[in-house]
KOLNU-995935 format. One record per atom (N, C-alpha, C, CB): residue in three letters; residue number from 1; atom name; x, y, z. Coordinates in nm, 3 decimals. Glycine has a CB too. Example, Ala and Ser with C-alpha at 12.3 -4.5 7.8 and 13.67 -1.06 7.14 Angstrom:
# residues 2
 type seq atom      c1      c2      c3
  ALA   1    N   1.319  -0.569   0.780
  ALA   1   CA   1.230  -0.450   0.780
  ALA   1    C   1.320  -0.330   0.780
  ALA   1   CB   1.131  -0.447   0.905
  SER   2    N   1.285  -0.225   0.708
  SER   2   CA   1.367  -0.106   0.714
  SER   2    C   1.290   0.003   0.787
  SER   2   CB   1.408  -0.060   0.572
This chain:
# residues 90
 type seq atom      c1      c2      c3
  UNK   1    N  -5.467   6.156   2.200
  UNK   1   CA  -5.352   6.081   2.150
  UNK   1    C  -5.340   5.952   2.231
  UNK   1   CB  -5.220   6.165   2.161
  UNK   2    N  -5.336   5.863   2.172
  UNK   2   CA  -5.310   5.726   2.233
  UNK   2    C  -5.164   5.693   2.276
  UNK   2   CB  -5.351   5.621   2.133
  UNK   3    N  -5.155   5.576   2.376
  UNK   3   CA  -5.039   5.599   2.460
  UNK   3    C  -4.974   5.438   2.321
  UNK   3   CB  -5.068   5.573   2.700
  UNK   4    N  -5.016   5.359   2.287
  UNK   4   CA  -4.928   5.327   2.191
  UNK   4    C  -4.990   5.345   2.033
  UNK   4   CB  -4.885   5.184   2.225
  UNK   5    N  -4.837   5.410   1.962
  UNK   5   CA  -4.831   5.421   1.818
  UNK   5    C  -4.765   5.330   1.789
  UNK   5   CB  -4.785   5.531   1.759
  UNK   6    N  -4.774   5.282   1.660
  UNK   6   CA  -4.672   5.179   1.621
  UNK   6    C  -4.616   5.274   1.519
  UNK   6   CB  -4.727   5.022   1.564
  UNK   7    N  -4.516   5.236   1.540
  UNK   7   CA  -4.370   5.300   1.409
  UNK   7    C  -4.296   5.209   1.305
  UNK   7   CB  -4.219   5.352   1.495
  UNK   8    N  -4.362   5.113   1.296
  UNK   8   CA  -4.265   5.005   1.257
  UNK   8    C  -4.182   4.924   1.364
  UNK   8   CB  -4.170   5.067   1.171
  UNK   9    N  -4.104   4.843   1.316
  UNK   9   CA  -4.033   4.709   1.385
  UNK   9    C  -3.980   4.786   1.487
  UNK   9   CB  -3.911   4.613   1.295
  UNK  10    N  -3.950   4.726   1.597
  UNK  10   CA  -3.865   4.777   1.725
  UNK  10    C  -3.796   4.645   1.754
  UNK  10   CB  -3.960   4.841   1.868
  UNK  11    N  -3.659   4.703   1.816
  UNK  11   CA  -3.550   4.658   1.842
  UNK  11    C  -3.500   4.671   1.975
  UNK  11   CB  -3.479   4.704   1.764
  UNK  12    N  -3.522   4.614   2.130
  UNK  12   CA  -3.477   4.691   2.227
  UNK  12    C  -3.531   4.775   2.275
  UNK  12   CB  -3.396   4.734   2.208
  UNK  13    N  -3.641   4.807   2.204
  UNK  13   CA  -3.752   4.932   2.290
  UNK  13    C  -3.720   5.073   2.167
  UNK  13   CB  -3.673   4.991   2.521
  UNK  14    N  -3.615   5.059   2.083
  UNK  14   CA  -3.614   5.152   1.978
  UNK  14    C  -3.643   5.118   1.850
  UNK  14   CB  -3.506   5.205   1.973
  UNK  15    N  -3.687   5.187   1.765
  UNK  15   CA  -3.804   5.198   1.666
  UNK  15    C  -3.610   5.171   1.580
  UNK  15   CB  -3.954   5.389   1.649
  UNK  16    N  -3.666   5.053   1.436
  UNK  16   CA  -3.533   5.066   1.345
  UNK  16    C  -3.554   5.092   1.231
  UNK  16   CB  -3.452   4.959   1.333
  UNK  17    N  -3.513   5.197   1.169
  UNK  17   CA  -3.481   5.247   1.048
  UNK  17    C  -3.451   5.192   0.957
  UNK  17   CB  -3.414   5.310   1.047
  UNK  18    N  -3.455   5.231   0.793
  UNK  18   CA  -3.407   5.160   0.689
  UNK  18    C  -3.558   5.072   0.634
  UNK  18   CB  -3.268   5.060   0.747
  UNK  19    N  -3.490   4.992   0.549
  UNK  19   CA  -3.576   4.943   0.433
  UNK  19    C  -3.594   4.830   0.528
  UNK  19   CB  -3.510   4.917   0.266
  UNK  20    N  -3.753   4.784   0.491
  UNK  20   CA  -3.812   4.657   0.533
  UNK  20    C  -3.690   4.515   0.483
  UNK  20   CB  -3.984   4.649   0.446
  UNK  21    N  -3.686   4.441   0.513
  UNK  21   CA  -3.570   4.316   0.535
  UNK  21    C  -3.667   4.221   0.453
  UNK  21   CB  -3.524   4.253   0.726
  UNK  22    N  -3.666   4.223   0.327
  UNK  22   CA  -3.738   4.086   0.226
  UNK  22    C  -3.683   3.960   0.210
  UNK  22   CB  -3.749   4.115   0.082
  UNK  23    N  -3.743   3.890   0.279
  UNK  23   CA  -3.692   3.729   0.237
  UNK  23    C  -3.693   3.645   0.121
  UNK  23   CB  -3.751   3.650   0.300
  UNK  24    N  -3.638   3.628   0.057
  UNK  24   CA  -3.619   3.574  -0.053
  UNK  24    C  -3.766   3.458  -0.129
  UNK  24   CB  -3.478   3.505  -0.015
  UNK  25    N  -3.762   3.398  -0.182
  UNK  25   CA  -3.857   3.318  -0.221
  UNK  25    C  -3.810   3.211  -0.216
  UNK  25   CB  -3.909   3.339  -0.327
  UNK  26    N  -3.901   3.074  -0.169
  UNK  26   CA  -3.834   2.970  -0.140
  UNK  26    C  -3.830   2.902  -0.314
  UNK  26   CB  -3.915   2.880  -0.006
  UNK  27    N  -3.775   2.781  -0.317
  UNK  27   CA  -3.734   2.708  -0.461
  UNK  27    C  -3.907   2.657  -0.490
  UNK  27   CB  -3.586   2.541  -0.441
  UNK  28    N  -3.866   2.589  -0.625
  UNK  28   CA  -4.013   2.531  -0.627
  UNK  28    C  -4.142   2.577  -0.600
  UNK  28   CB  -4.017   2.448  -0.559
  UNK  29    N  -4.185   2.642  -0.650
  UNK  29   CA  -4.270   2.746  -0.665
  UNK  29    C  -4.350   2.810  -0.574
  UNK  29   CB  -4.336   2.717  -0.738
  UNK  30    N  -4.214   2.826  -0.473
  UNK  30   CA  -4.268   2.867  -0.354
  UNK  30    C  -4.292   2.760  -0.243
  UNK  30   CB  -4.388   2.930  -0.385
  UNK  31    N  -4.279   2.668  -0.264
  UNK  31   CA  -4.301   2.544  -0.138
  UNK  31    C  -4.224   2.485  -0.123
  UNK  31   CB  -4.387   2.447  -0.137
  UNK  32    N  -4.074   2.523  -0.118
  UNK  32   CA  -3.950   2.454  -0.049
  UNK  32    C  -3.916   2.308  -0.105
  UNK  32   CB  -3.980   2.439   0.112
  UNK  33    N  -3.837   2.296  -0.086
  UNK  33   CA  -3.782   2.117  -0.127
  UNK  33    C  -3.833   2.055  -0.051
  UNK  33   CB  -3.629   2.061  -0.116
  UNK  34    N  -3.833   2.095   0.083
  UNK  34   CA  -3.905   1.975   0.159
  UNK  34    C  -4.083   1.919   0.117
  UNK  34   CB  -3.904   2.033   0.327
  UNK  35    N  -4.167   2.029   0.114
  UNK  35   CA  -4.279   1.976   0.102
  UNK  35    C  -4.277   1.899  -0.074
  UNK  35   CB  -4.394   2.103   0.140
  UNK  36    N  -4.174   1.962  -0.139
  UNK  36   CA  -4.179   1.880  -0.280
  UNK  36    C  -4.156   1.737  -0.276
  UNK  36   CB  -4.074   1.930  -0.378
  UNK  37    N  -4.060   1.735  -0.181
  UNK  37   CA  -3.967   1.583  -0.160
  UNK  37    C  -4.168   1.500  -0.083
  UNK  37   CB  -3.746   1.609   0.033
  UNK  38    N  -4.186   1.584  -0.018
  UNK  38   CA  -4.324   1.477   0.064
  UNK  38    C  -4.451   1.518  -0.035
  UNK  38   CB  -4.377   1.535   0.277
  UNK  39    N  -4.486   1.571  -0.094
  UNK  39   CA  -4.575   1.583  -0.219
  UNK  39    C  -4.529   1.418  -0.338
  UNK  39   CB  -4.522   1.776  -0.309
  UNK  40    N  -4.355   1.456  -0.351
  UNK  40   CA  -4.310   1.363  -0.469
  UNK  40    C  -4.334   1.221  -0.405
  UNK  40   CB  -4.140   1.387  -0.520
  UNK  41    N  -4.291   1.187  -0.248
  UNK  41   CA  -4.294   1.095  -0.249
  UNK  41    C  -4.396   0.985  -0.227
  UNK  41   CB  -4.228   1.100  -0.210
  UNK  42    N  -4.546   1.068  -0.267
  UNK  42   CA  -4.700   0.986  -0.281
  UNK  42    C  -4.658   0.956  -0.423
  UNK  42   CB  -4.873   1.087  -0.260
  UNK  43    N  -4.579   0.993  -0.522
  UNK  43   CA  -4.570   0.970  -0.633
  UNK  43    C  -4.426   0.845  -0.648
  UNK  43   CB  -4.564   1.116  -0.701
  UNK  44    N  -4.327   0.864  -0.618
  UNK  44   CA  -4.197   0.775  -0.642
  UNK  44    C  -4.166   0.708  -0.481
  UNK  44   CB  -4.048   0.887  -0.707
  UNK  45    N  -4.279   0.571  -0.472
  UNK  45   CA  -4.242   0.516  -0.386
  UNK  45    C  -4.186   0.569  -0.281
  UNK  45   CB  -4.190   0.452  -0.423
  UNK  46    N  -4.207   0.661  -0.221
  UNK  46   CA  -4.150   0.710  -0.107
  UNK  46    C  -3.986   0.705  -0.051
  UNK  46   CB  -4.225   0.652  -0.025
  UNK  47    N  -3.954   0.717  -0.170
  UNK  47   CA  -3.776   0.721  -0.172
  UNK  47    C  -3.749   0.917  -0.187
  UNK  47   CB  -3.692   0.602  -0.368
  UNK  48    N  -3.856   0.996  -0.192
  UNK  48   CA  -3.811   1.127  -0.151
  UNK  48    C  -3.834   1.167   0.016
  UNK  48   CB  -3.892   1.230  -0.247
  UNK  49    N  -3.915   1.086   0.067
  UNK  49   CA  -3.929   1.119   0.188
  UNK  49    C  -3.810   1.056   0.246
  UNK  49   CB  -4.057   1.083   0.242
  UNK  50    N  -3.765   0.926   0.223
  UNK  50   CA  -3.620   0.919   0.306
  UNK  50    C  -3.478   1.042   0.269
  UNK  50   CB  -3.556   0.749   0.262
  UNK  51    N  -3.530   1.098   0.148
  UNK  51   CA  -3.416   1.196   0.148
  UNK  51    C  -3.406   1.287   0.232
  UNK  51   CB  -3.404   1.257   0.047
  UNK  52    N  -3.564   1.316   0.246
  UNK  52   CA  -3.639   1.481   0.317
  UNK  52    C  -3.546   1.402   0.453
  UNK  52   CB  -3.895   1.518   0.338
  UNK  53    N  -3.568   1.324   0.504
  UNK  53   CA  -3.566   1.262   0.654
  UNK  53    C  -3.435   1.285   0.694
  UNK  53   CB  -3.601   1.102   0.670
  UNK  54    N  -3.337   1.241   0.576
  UNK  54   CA  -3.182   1.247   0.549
  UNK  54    C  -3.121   1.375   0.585
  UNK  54   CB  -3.148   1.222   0.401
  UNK  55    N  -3.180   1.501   0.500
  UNK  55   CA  -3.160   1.622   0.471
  UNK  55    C  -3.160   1.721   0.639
  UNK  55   CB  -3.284   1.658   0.352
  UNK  56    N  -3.309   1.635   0.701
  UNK  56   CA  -3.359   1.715   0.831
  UNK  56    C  -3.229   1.664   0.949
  UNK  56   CB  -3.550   1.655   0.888
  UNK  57    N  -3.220   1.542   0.929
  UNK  57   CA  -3.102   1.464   1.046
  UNK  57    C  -2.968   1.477   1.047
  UNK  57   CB  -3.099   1.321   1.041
  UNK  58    N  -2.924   1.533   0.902
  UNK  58   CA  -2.792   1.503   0.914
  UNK  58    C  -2.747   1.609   0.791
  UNK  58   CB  -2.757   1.330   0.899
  UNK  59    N  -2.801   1.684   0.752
  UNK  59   CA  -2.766   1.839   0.710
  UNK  59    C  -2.799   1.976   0.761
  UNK  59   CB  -2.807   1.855   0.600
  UNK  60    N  -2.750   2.070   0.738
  UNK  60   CA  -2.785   2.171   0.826
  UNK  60    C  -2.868   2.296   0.753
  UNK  60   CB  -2.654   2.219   0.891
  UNK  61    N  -3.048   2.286   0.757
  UNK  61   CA  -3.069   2.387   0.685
  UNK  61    C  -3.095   2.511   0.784
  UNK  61   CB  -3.177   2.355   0.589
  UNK  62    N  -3.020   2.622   0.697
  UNK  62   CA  -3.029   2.739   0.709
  UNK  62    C  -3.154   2.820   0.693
  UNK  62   CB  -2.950   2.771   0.643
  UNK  63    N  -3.274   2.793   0.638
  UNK  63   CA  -3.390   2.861   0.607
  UNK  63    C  -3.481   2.796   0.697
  UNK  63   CB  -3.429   2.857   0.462
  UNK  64    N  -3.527   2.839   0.790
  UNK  64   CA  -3.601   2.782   0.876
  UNK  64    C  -3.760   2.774   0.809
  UNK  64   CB  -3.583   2.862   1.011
  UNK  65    N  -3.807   2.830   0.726
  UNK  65   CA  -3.902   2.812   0.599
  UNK  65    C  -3.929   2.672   0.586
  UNK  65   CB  -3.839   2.864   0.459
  UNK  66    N  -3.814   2.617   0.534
  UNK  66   CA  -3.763   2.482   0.478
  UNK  66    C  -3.815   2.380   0.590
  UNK  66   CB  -3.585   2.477   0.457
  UNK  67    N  -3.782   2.371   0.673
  UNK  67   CA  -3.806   2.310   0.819
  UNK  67    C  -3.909   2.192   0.832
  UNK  67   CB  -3.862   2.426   0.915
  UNK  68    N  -4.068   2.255   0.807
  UNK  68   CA  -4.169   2.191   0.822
  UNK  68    C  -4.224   2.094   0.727
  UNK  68   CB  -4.241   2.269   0.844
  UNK  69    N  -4.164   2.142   0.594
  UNK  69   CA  -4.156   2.010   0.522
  UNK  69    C  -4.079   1.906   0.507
  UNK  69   CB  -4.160   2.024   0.435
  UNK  70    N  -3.974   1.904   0.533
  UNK  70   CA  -3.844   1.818   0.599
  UNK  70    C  -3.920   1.686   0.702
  UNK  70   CB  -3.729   1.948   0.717
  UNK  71    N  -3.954   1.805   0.834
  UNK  71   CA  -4.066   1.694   0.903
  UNK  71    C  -4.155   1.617   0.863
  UNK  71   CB  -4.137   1.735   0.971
  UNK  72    N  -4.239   1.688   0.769
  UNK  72   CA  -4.319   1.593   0.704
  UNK  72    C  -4.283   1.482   0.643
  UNK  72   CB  -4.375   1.641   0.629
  UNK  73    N  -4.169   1.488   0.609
  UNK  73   CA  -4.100   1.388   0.535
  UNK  73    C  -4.070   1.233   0.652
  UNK  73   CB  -3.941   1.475   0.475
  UNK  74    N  -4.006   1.345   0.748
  UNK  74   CA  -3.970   1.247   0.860
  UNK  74    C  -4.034   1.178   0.894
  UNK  74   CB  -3.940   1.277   0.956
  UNK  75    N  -4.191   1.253   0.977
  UNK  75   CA  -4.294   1.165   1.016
  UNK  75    C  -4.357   1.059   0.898
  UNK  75   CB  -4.404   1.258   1.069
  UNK  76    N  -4.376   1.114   0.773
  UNK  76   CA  -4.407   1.000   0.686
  UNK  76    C  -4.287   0.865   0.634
  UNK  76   CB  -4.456   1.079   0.561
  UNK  77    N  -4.226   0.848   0.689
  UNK  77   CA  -4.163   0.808   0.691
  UNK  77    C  -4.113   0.696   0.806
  UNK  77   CB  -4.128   0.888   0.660
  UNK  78    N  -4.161   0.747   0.900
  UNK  78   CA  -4.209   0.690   1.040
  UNK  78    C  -4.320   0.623   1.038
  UNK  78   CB  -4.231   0.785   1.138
  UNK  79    N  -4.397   0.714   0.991
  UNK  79   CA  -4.535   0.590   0.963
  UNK  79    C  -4.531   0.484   0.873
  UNK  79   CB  -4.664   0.650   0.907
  UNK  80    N  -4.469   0.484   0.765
  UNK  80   CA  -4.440   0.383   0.685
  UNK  80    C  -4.346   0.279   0.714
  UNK  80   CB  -4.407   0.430   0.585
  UNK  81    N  -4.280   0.315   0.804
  UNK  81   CA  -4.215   0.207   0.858
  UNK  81    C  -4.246   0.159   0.947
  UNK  81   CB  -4.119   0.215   0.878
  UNK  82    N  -4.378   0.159   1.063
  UNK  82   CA  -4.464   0.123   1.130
  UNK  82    C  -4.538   0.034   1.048
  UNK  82   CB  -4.525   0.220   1.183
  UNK  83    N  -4.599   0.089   0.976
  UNK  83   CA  -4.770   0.019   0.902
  UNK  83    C  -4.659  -0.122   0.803
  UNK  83   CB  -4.907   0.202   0.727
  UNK  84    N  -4.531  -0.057   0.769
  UNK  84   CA  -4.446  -0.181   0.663
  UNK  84    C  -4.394  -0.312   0.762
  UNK  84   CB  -4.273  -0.100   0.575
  UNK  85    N  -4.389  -0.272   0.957
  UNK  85   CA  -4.344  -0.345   1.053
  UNK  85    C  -4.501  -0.440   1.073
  UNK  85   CB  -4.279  -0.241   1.187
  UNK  86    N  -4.594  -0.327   1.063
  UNK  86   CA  -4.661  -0.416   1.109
  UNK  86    C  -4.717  -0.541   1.040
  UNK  86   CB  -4.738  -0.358   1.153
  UNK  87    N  -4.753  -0.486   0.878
  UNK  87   CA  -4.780  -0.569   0.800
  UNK  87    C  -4.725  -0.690   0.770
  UNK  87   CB  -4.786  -0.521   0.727
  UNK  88    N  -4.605  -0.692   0.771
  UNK  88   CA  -4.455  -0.829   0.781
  UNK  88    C  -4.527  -0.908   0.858
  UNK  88   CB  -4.274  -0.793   0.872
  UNK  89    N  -4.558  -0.875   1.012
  UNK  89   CA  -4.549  -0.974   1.083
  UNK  89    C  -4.664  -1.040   1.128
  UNK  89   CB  -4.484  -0.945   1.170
  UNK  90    N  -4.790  -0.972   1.049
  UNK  90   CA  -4.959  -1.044   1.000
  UNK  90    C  -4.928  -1.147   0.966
  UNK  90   CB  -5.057  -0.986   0.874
């Protein structure tokens, strides 16, 4: 007999009971608003990535899922306003 079994999830050093905890499905067919907003905004002038950017800074998401496309938004968004700084002043 081996000195560890696994039992399922532990909590505190005790094994927890009940039904597995399913997370819902994110919107958009599975890839969150955020990566839609940075997918959409190679398509509509990049006016979804300032939303994504909007959404990450100054709303509060609850699905931490959501998160990494938000950023993406941010950083592209950052870069475009670099490469749009730099180009001006060529």
């Amino acid at each position: 007999e081996t000195m560890f079994k696994s039992y399922g999830p532990v909590v505190q050093g005790r094994p927890v009971e009940g039904r597995p905890v399913r997370m819902r499905r994110l919107p958009c067919c599975g890839l969150g608003m955020g990566w839609l907003l940075f997918i959409a905004g190679f398509f509509l002038a990049a006016i979804p990535w300032y939303i994504g950017a909007f959404v990450l800074i100054c709303v509060r998401v609850h699905d931490h899922r959501e998160k990494p496309g938000y950023v993406a938004c941010t950083v592209a968004v950052s870069y475009l306003s670099d490469t749009t700084t730099i180009l001006c002043y060529c």
